[in-house]
C-alpha positions in Angstrom: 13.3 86.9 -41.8 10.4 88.2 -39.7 6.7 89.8 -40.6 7.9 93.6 -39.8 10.2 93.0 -42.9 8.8 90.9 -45.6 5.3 91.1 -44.4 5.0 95.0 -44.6 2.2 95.3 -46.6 0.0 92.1 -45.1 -1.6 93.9 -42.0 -4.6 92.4 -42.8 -3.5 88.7 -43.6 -1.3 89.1 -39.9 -4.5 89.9 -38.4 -6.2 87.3 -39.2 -3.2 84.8 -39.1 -3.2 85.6 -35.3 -6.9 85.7 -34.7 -7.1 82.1 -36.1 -4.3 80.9 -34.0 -6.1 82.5 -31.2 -9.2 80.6 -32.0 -7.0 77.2 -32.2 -6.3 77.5 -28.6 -9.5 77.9 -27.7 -10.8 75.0 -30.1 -7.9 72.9 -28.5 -8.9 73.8 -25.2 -12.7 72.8 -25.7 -11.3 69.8 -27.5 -9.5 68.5 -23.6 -12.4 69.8 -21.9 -14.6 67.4 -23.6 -12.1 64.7 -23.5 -12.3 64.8 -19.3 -16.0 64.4 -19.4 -15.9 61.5 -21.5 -13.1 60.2 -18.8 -14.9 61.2 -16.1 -18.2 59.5 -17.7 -15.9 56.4 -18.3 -14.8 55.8 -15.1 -18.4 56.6 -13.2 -19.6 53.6 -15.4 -16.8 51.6 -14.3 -17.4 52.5 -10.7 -21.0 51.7 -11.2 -20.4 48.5 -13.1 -17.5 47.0 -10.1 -20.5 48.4 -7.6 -23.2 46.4 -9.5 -21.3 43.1 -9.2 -19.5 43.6 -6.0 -21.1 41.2 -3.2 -23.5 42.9 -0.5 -22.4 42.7 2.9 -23.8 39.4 4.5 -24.9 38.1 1.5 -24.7 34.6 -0.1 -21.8 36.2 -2.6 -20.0 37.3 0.0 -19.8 33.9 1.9 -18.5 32.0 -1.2 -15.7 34.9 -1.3 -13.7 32.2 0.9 -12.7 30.5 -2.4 -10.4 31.5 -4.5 -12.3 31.9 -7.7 -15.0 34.4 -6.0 -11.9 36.2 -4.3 -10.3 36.5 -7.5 -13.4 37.6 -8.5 -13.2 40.5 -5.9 -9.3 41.4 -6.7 -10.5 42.0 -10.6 -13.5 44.5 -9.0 -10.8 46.3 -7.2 -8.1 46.3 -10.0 -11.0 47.4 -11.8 -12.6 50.4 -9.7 -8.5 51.2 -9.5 -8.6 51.4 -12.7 -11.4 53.6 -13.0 -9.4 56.1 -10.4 -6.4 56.5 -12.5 -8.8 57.6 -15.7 -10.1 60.3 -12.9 -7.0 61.2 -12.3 -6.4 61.7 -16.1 -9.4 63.6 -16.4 -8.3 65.8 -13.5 -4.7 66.5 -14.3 -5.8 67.5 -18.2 -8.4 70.4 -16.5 -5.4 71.4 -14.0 -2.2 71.3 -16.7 -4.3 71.9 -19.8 -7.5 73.4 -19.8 -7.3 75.9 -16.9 -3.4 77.3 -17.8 -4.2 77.4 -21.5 -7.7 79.1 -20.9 -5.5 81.8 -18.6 -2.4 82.1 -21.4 -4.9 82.3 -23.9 -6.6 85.3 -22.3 -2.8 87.2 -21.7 -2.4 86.7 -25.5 -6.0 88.0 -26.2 -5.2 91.2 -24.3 -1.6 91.4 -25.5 -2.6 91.3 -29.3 -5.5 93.9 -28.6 -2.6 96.2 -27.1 -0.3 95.8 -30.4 -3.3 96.1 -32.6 -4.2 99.1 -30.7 -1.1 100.8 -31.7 -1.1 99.4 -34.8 -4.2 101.3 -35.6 -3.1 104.5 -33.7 0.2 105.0 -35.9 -2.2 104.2 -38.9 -4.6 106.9 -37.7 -1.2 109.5 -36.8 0.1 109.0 -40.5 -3.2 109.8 -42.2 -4.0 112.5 -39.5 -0.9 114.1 -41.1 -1.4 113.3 -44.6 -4.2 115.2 -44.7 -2.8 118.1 -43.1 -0.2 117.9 -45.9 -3.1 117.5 -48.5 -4.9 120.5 -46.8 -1.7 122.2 -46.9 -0.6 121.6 -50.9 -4.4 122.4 -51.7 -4.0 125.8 -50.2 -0.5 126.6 -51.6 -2.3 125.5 -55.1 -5.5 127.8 -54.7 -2.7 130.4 -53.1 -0.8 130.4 -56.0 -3.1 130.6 -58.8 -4.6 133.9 -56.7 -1.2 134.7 -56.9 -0.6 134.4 -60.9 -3.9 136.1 -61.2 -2.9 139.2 -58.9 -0.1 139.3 -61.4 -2.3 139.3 -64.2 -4.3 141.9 -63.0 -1.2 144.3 -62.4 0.4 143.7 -65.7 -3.0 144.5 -67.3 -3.3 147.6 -65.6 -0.1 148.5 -66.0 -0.4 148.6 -69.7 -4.0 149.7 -69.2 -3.8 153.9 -70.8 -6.7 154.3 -69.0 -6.0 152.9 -65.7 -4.8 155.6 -62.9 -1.5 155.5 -60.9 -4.0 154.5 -57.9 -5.7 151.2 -59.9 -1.6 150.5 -60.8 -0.3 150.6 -57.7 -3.2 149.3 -55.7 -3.4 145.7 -58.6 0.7 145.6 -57.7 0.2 145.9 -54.2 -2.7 142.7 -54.2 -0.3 140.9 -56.4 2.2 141.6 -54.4 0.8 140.3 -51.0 -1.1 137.4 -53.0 2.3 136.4 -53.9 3.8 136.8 -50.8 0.8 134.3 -49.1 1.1 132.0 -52.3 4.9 131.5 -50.9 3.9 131.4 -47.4 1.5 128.3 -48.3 4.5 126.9 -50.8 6.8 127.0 -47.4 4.2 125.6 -45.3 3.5 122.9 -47.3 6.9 121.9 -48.2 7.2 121.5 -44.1 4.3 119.7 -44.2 6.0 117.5 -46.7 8.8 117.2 -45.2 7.1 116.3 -41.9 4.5 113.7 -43.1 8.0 112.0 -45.0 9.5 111.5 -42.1 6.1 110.2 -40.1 5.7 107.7 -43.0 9.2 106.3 -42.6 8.6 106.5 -39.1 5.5 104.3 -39.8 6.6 101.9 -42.7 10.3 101.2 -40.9 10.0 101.7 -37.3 6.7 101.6 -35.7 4.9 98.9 -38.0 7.4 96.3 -37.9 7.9 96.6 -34.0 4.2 96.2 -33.9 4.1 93.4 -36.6 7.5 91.4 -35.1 5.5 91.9 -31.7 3.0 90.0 -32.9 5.1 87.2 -35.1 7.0 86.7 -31.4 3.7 86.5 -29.8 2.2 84.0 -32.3 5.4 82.0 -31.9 4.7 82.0 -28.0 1.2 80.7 -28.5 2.5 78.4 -30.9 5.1 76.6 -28.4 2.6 76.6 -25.4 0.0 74.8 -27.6 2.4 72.3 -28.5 3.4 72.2 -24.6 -0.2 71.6 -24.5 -0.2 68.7 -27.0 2.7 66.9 -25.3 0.9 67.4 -21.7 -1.7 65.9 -23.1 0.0 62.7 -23.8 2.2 63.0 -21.0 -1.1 63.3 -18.4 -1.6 60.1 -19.5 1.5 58.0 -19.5 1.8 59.2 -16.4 -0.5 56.9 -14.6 0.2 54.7 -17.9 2.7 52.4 -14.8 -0.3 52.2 -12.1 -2.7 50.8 -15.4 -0.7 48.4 -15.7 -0.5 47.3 -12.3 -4.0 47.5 -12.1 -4.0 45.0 -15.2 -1.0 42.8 -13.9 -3.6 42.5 -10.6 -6.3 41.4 -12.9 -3.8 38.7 -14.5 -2.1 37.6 -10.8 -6.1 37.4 -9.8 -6.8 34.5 -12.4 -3.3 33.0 -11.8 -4.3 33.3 -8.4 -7.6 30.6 -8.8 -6.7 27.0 -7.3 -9.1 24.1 -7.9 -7.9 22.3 -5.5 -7.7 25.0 -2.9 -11.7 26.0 -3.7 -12.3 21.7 -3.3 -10.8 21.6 0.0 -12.6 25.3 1.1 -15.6 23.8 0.5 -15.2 20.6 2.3 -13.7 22.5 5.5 -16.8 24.6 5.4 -19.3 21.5 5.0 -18.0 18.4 6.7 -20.4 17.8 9.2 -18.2 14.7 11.0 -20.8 12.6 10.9 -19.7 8.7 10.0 -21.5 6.7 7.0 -24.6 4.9 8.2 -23.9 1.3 8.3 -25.5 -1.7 6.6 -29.2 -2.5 6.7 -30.0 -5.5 8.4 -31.8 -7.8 6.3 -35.7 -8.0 7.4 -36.0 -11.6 7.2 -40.4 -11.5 6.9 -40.9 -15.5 6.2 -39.9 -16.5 9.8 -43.5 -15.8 10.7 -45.4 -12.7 12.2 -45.6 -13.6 15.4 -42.2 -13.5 17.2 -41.9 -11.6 20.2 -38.9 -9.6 20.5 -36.7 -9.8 17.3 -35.2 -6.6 15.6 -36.5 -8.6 11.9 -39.9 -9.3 13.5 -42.9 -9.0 10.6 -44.8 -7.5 13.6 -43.0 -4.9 14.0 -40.7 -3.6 10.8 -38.0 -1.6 11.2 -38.5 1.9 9.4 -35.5 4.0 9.0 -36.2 5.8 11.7 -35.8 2.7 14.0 -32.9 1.8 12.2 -31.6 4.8 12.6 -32.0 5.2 16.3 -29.2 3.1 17.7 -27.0 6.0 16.0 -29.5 9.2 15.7 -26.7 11.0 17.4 -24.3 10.5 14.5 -26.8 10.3 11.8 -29.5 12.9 13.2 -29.5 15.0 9.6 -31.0 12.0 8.0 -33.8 11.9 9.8 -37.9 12.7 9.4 -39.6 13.3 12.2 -43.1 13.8 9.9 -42.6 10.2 8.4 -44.0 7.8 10.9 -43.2 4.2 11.2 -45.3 2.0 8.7 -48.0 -0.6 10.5 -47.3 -3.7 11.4 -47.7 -6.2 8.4 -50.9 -8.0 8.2 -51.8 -10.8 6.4 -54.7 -10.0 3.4 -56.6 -13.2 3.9 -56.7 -15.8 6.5 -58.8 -18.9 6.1 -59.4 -20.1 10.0 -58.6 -24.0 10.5 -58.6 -26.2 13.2 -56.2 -26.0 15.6 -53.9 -28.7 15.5 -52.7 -30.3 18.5 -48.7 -29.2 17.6 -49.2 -25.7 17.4 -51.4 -22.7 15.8 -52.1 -22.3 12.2 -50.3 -21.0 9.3 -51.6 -17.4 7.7 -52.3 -18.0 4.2 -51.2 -14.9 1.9 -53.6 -13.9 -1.4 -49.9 -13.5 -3.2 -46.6 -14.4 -3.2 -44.9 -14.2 -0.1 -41.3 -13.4 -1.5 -42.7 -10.7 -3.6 -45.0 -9.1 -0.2 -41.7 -9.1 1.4 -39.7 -7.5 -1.4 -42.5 -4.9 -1.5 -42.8 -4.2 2.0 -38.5 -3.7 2.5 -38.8 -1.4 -0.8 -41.3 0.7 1.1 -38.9 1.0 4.6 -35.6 2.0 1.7 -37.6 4.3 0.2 -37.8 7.1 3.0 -33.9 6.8 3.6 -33.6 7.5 0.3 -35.8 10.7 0.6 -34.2 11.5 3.5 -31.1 11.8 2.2 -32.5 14.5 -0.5 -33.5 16.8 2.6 -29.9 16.9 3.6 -29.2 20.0 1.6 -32.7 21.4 3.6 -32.2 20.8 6.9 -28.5 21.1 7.0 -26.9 23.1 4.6 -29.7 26.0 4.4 -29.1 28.2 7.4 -32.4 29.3 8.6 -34.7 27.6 7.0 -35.4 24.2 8.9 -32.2 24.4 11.3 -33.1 23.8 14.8 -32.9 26.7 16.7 -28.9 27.8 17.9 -28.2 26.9 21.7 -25.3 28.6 22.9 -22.7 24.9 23.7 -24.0 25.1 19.2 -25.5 21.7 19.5 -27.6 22.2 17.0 -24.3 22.0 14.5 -22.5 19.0 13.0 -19.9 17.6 15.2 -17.3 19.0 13.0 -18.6 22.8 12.8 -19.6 22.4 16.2 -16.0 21.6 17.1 -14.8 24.6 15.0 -16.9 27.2 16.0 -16.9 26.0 19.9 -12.4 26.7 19.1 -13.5 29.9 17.5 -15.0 30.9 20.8 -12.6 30.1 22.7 -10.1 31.7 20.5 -12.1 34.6 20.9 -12.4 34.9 24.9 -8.8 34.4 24.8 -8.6 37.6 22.9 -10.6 39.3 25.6 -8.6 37.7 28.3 -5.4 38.9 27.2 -6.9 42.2 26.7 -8.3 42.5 30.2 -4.9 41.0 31.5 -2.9 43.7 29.9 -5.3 46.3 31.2 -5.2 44.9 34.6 -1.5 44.7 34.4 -1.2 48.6 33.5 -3.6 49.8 35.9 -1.7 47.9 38.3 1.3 50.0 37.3 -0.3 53.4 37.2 -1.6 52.6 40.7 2.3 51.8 41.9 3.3 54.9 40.3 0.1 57.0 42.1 1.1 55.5 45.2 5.1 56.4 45.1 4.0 59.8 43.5 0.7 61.2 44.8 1.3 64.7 42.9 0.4 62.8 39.6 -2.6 61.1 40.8 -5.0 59.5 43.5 -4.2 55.5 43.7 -7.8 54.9 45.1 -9.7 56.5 41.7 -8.4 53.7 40.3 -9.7 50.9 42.3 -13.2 50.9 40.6 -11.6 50.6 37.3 -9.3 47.3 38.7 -12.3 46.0 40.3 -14.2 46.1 36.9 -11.5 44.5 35.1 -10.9 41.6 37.9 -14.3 40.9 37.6 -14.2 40.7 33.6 -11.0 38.3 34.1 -13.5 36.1 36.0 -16.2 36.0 33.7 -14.1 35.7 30.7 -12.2 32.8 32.8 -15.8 31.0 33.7 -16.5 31.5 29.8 -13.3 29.7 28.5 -13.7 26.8 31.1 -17.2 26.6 30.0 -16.5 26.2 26.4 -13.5 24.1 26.9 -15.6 21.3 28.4 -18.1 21.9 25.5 -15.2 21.5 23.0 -13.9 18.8 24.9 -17.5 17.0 24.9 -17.5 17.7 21.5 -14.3 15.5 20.8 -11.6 18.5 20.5 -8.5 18.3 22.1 -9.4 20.1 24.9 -6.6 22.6 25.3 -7.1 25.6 26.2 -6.5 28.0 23.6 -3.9 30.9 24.6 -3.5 34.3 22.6 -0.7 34.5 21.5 0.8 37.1 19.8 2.7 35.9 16.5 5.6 38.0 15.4 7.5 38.2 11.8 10.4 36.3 12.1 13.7 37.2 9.6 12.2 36.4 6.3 8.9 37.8 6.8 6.8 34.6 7.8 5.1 34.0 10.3 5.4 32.0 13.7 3.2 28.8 14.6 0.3 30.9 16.2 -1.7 33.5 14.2 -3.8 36.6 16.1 -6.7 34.4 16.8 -5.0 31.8 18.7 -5.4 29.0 15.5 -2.0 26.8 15.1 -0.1 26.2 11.9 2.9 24.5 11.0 5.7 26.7 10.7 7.0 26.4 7.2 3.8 24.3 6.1 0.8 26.4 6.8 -2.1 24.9 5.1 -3.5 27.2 2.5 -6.8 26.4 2.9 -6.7 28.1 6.4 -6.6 31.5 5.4 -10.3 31.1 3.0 -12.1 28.5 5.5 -14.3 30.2 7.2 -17.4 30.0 9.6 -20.3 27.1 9.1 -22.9 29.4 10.3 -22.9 33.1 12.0 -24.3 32.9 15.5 -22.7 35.7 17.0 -21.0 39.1 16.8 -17.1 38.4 18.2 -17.1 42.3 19.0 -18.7 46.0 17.9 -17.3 47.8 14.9 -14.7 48.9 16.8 -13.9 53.3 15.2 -10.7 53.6 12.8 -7.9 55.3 15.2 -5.8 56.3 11.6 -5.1 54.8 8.4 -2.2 53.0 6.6 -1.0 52.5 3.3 0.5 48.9 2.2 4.4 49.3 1.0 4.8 45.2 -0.2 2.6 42.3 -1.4 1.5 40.2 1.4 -0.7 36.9 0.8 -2.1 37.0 4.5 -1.9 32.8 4.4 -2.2 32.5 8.1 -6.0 32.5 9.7 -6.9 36.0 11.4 -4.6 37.7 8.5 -5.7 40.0 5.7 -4.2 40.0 2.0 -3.1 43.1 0.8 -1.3 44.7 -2.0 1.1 47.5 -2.6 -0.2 51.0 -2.3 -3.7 49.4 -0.6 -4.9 52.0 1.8 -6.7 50.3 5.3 -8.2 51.8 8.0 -6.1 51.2 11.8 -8.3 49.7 14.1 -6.2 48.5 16.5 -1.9 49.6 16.6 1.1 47.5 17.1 1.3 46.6 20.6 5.0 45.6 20.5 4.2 42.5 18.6 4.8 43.4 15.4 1.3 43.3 14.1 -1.9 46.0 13.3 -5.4 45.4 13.4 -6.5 46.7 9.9 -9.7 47.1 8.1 -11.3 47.3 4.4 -13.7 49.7 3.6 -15.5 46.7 2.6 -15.6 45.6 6.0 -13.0 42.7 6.1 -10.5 43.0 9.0 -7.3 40.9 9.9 -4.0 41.6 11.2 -1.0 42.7 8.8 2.5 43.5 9.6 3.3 46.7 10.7 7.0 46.7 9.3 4.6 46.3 5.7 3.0 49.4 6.1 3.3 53.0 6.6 0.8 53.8 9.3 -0.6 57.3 10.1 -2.5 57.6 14.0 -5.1 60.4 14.2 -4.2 62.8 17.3 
C-alpha cells in the first residue's frame, strides 16, 4: 500500500500530513534546544554553588582541610563541580547530535518537498492547460457544427425556393458545403484533442501523481526514522555520561566513608601540642608563720604570684603567663595596737579579722590569675597573629613541639635544595668533561661561572642545614641530619621508608595521620610558584598516605611541575594550588615542547 495508490484523491490531506510532520521536527528541535539551556543553567549554578563553599586560598577553611571531614568536604565539591561537567557535556552533545543535524535534515526535507510539490502543481497546471484546449476545441466543433446544420438549412430552403436563382442555389450549397467541411475539421480536431487530454490525464492520475505522492510518503518515512533517531539520541546523550555520574556519586559516598574520628582527633593534636609539661603543684603559702621572715619562698612579706611561681619553669610554661598582671603587695596587717617591747622579742601584729580567713582570701587572690591565665591560652597561642610574639628565624617564639617540627621542616627543605644543587653540580661537571674531550661542541671555561654559582649555593645551603641542625638539636630533636632521599614504588605499589620531603615512616605501618598534619604556623615560602612544564592525567586511585604526597583519583587531571628524575616520582599540582609528589607509573604524563 502506498499514498500514490490509495491516496489518489487526498493531495490536500498529503500536504498537510507532511507540512505537520515538518513542523514536528522543528517543535522537537526547539524542544532539545531548550532542554541544553536548562542544563547548561543547571550546571552554572552547580559550579557557582561548589565555588561559593569551596575554601579561599589561605584561609582559615583551608587550614582545617588537614582533617578528614573538611577534606571530604572538599572531594564532595569536586565530585560535585564533576558532576556539573558531565551535565555540560550533555548539553553539548544534544546541540552537536541533535539540534544542529536535525535543524540541517530538516532544511534537505523542506527543500525536497518544495521540489515534489513543485511538480505536483506543474502536472496539475499541464492537465488543465490541456483540458481547456479540449474544451476550447469541443466548443468550436459545437458552434461549427450548428453553422454547419444551418448552411444546410439554408441550401435545402433555396433549393425548394421557386423564386430563388441557380446563383442563390448554388452559392447557399457552396456555404453549406464549406461550413460542413470546417464543422468536420473542428469534429477531427477535437476528437485529437480528446484523445490527447485522455492520455495526459492517465499520464497524471497513474504515473506522474503517484511518483510525486510515493516521493513524498518515502520522504515522510525518512523524516519519520531520523526523528525517532533523534528521540533515541536523546536518551542515549545521556546514558552516555550516565557511568562517569555515577562515579562522581560513588566519590561523594567513598568521601563520607572516607571521614575518621579518630584520624581528625589525632590531626588536631599533631597540629596543637605545644610540648610543654603540666605545671606542677602549688606550694602551700603558709601566712601564720609571721610576716617578717627574711628569705622564705612562703614568706607573708613577700607572696608568691603566679608569675613568681611560675618562674622557676617560665621556659616550659611561658604561654601561661601575664606580663600586664603584676605581683600583688606585700601583706600588711589592717590594725596594729603598739605595746611594749618585751625583753624576749618584738610584738605580735594584731589582725581586725580572722587570720585563717585573711589567709584563705589572700591565696584565692594569687589562684585567681592562673586561672585567668589559662583562658588566654587560646589568645596568645593558638591565634596566629594576634598577640604571638614576633617570628625569629631558630622559630623560638613556637612551642617546643612545633618548633621541633617546623625547625625538621626546614631542614627537610634545604635538603631539597642541596640535592638539587648537587645534581646540578654533578651535571655541569659532566658537560665540562665532555667540553673538554670535545671542544667542537662547546667551551669548558663558559661553564665555570655557572659551577662557581652552584659551589657557592652548596655552601650556603650547607651553612643553613648545620645552622638549623644545632637549632633542632637545641630544641630536643634527634639531631640527624635530614637527607633527601628519593622514595621509589616498590612491587606492590607502596612506598619506601622516606617520602620526597625527607620525613621517615615505617614501612608497612605509615601512620595515617602524617599525610593531613600539617604546619603550626606559616612563616615562610619553601619556594616560588614554580610554571607547569605539562600536564597529566591520573589512570588509578592513589591515597597519597605518605607526607609530601598528593591524593588523587582516576581520570584527575594535574598540572607537571617537576618530571620523574629516574626515581619514579612527579612533582604535581592542583589547580587549587596543592602540590605533592605522585607516581609516575600512575599517570599518563604529557611535557609541553
Amino acid at each position: 500500500m502506498d499514498w500514490g495508490t490509495d491516496l489518489w484523491d487526498q493531495y490536500d490531506v498529503i500536504e498537510k500530513h507532511t507540512q505537520s510532520g515538518l513542523d514536528l521536527v522543528e517543535k522537537y528541535v526547539k524542544f532539545v534546544k531548550e532542554r541544553t539551556e536548562v542544563e547548561q543553567n543547571y550546571a552554572k549554578q552547580l559550579r557557582n554553588l561548589t565555588k561559593k563553599y569551596s575554601p579561599k586560598r589561605g584561609s582559615k577553611e583551608e587550614q582545617e582541610c588537614r582533617f578528614t571531614s573538611h577534606q571530604s568536604f572538599l572531594d564532595i565539591l569536586n565530585e560535585v563541580n564533576d558532576y556539573a561537567g558531565q551535565r555540560e557535556v550533555i548539553a553539548e552533545n544534544m546541540i552537536l547530535n541533535i539540534c544542529l543535524e536535525l535543524s540541517k535534515y530538516l532544511q534537505d526535507l523542506k527543500q525536497e518537498r518544495k521540489t515534489y510539490l513543485s511538480d505536483a502543481k506543474k502536472a496539475q497546471q499541464n492537465l488543465e492547460s490541456s483540458y481547456k484546449q479540449l474544451e476550447s476545441s469541443k466548443k468550436r466543433f459545437e458552434r461549427e457544427w450548428r453553422e454547419a446544420e444551418k448552411a444546410n438549412q439554408n441550401a435545402e430552403k433555396a433549393d425548394q425556393d421557386i423564386n430563388a436563382t441557380k446563383a442563390d442555389v448554388e452559392k447557399a450549397k457552396m456555404q453549406a458545403h464549406m461550413r460542413t467541411h470546417m464543422a468536420e475539421e473542428c469534429k477531427n480536431d477535437y476528437a485529437a484533442q480528446l484523445q490527447k487530454y485522455n492520455q495526459e490525464q492517465s499520464q497524471f492520475y497513474f504515473t506522474e501523481m503517484p511518483q510525486i505522492l510515493n516521493k513524498l510518503q518515502d520522504m515522510d518515512e525518512r523524516r519519520v526514522e531520523k526523528l525517532g533517531q533523534g528521540y533515541v539520541s536523546f536518551a542515549e546523550t545521556e546514558k552516555h555520561v550516565t557511568p562517569i555520574i555515577s562515579k562522581c556519586l560513588e566519590g561523594v559516598a567513598k568521601a563520607g566513608a572516607s571521614t575518621n574520628g579518630r584520624t581528625d582527633s589525632l590531626a588536631l593534636i599533631e597540629q596543637h601540642k605545644s610540648g610543654f609539661e603540666r605545671p606542677g603543684d602549688l606550694e602551700f603559702e603558709d601566712y601564720s608563720q609571721g610576716i617578717n621572715r627574711a628569705s622564705s619562698d612562703s614568706s607573708l612579706g613577700t607572696p608568691k604570684g603566679p608569675l613568681d611561681l611560675l618562674s622557676k619553669n617560665k621556659n616550659k610554661l611561658w604561654p601561661f603567663s601575664k606580663k600586664s598582671k603584676l605581683p600583688p603587695p606585700p601583706l600588711t596587717p589592717l590594725s596594729v595596737t603598739p605595746t611594749p617591747s618585751p625583753a624576749n622579742g618584738p610584738p605580735s601584729p594584731k589582725f581586725a579579722r580572722d587570720p585563717l580567713s585573711y589567709c584563705l582570701k589572700e591565696i584565692n587572690k594569687t589562684v585567681k590569675p592562673r586561672i585567668s591565665s589559662i583562658r588566654t591560652l587560646k589568645r596568645t597561642v593558638l591565634t596566629p597573629g594576634k598577640q604571638m610574639p614576633p617570628p625569629t628565624e631558630d622559630f623560638g617564639h613556637l612551642p617546643p613541639e612545633q618548633r621541633r617540627k617546623k625547625l625538621q621542616r626546614k631542614i627537610d627543605y634545604i635538603g631539597k635544595e642541596l640535592q638539587k644543587e648537587v645534581d646540578q653540580s654533578e651535571g655541569l661537571e659532566k658537560m665540562k668533561d665532555v667540553y673538554e674531550k670535545n671542544p667542537q661542541m662547546g667551551d669548558p671555561s663558559s661553564l665555570e661561572p655557572q659551577i662557581s654559582q652552584t659551589g657557592q649555593n652548596i655552601e650556603r645551603l650547607r651553612g643553613e642545614m648545620q645552622k638549623y641542625e644545632s637549632w633542632l638539636m637545641e630544641a630536643g630533636g634527634r639531631g640527624e641530619t635530614a637527607q633527601y632521599v628519593p622514595h621509589t614504588l616498590n612491587n606492590n605499589g607502596s612506598h619506601d621508608k622516606y617520602s620526597p620531603d625527607g620525613a621517615q615512616s615505617d614501612e608497612g605501618n605509615a601512620d595515617p595521620s602524617q599525610a593531613i598534619y600539617a604546619e603550626f604556623d606559616d612563616d615562610f615560602d619553601e619556594d616560588e610558584a614554580i610554571s607547569p612544564i605539562g600536564e597529566c592525567t591520573a589512570l588509578y586511585n592513589f591515597q597519597g598516605a605518605s607526607e609530601g604526597t598528593i591524593a588523587m583519583q582516576e581520570g584527575e587531571v594535574f598540572a607537571v611541575v617537576e618530571e620523574d628524575k629516574g626515581d619514579g616520582w612527579t612533582r604535581v599540582r592542583r589547580p587549587n594550588g596543592d602540590e605533592g609528589y605522585i607516581p609516575t607509573s600512575y599517570v599518563s604524563v604529557s611535557l609541553r615542547k
